[in-house]
N, C-alpha and C positions, 0 to 999 in steps of 0.2 A: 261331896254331899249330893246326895239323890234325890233332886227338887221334883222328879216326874215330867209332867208333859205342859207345858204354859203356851199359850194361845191368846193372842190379843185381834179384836174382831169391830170396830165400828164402822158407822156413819150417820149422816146427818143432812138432816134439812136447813138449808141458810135462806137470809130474804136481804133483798135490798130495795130500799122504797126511796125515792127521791122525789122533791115539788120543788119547782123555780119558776121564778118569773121574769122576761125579759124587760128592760127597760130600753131608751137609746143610749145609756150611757151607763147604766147599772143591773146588775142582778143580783136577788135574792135567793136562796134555796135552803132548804130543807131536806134531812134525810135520818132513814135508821136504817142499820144493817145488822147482821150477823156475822159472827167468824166463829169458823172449828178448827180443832187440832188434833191431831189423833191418840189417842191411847198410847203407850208404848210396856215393851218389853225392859224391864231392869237386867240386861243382857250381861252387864259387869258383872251383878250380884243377884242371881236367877231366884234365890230363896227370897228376895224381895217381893218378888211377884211382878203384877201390872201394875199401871196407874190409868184410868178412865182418861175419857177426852176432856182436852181444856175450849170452855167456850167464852164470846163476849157476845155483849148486846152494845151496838154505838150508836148515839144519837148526833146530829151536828147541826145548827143552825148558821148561818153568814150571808156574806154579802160581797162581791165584785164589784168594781167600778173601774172607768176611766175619764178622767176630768183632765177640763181647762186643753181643750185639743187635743184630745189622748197623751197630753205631756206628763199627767199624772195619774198613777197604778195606784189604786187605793183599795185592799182585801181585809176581812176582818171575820171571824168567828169564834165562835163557842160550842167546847164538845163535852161531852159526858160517855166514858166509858165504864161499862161494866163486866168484872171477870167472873166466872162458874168455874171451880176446880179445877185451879192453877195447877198445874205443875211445875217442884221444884225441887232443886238439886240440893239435897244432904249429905255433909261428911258428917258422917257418926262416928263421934269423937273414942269412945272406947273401941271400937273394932278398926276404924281408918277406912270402915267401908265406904262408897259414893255410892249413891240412888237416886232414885225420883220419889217423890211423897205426892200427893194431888189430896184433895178434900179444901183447898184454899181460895178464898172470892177477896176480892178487892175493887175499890172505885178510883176512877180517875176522871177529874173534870177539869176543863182549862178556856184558856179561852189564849186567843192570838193574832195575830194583825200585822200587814208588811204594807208598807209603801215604797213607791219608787219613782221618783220624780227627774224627767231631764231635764237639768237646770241652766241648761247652753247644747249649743248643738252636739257638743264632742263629750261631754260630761255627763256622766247619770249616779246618782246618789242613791240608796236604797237603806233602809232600817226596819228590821224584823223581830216581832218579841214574842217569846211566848212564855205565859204562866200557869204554872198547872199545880195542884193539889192532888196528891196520892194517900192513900193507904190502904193497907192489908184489913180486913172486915174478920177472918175469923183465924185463929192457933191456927200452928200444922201440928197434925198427929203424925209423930213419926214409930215406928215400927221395926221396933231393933233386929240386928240378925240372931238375938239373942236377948231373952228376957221379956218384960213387960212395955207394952207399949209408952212412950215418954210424949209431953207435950213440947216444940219451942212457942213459943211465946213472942206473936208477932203480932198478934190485932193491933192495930192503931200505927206499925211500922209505917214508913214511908216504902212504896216499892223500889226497889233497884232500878240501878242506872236511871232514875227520874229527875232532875232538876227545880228548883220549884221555880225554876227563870231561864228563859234564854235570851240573850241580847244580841244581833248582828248588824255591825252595821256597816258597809261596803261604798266602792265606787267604781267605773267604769269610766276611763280616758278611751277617745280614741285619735288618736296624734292625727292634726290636720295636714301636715305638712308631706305627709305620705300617700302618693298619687298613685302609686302603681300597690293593689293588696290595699290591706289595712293593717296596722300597726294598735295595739291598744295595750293599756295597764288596767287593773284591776287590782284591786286590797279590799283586805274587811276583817275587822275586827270583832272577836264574839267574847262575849263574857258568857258565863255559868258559875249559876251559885254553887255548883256543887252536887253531889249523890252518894246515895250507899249503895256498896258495892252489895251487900248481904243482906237476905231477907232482916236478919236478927239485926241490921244499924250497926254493926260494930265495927265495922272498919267501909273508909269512902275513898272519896276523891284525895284527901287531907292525910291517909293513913288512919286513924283511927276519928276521923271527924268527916264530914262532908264538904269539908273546904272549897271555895269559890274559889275559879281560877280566868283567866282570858287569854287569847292566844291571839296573834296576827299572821297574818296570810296574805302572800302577793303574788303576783303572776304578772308575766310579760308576752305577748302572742303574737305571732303574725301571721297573717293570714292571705294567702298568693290570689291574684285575678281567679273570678269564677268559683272560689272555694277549692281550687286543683290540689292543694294540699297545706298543709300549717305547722307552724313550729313555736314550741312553748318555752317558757324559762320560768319555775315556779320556784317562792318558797313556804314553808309549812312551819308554823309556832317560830317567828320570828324572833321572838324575847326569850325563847327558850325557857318558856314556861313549865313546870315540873310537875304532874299530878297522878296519881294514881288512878290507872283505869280497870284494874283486872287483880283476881286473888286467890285464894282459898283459906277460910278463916285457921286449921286447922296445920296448914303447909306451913307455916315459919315467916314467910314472908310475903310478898306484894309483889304485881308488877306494875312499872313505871312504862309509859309511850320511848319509844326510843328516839 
């Protein structure tokens, strides 16, 4: 097929504005910024055409602290993202074609907070959450390789890969009894409630649900005089936790983390 000559051409102006205020033991700040993404070529399926730039607008309010002798790290904010014509990735189901679609906005606001407290000299504890609220604001219009343009049917979706929780919560040992280097342990445990892998919700974390899942992680390290060099002993998803991260609604199947 003889699509002609396609050309994709932007750019754009961003801003970033920030206000904070020092305390001796706290900070507050404020900010809004901007982000662009650029246009792209449907290089798979040329007769697609382009897709315009994707932008956001991000707002974030918080706060910094150190208390109680700097023995306790205490962070906390609240953010508000906005998307302008998303781009996103279609398998159109009668032809098996992949593209890009754009025309898509979505909101995401959360809010989040970590502490980290040394509870003895060799010991450090920490716990981090975040909660956020997503979804897609308007359809994607998709634009077959063939026929009439078709709607999906996304407004009010949750977006991809989103969570609506994340839980971490960790320690840091460092063995007293080790004079030459340092010696330390680390773990932490995260929980997630789960995501959809696809704009359309149909299949997540769970296979065809957003299933919540938690994983544990540990690490062993040592660390030679002066920082001259280190050797680590880690392990990843301890409980052998089983979730679906990755797919294509239209391929058969799912992929699972290894």
């Amino acid at each position: 097929i003889n699509v002609g000559h396609l050309e994709q051409k932007d750019d754009a102006t961003t801003y970033n504005l920030k206000l904070a205020y020092q305390a001796d033991t706290w900070m507050a700040y404020a900010g809004a910024s901007s982000g662009f993404k650029s246009g792209a070529l449907n290089t798979n399926n040329p007769i697609a055409g382009a897709v315009g730039p994707e932008k956001i607008d991000a707002f974030e309010v918080g706060f910094k602290s150190q208390l109680f002798n700097e023995r306790v790290r205490l962070n906390a904010s609240a953010f508000l993202y906005q998307y302008d014509n998303i781009q996103l990735n279609i398998l159109e189901v009668s032809s098996g074609a992949n593209f890009l679609v754009d025309g898509v906005k979505a909101d995401l606001w959360g809010v989040e907070f970590d502490v980290q407290a040394k509870v003895q000299e060799n010991l450090t504890l920490s716990l981090g959450t975040t909660f956020m609220d997503t979804k897609y604001t308007t359809d994607a219009t998709v634009e077959p390789l063939a026929g009439d343009p078709t709607t999906q049917f996304i407004d009010g979706n949750k977006l991809t890969m989103t969570p609506d929780a994340v839980v971490i919560a960790g320690f840091d040992y460092r063995f007293p009894f080790v004079t030459t280097g340092e010696l330390s342990l680390n773990g932490s445990v995260n929980h997630n409630t789960g995501f959809w892998i696809d704009q359309a919700n149909t299949f997540g974390s769970g296979g065809d649900k957003d299933d919540d899942f938690t994983t544990a992680n540990a690490a062993l390290k040592y660390m030679a005089p002066d920082d001259r060099y280190s050797v680590s002993v880690w392990v990843d998803n301890l409980t052998d936790e089983e979730y679906f991260r990755g797919g294509v609604d239209a391929a058969g199947g799912l992929l699972q983390p290894a």
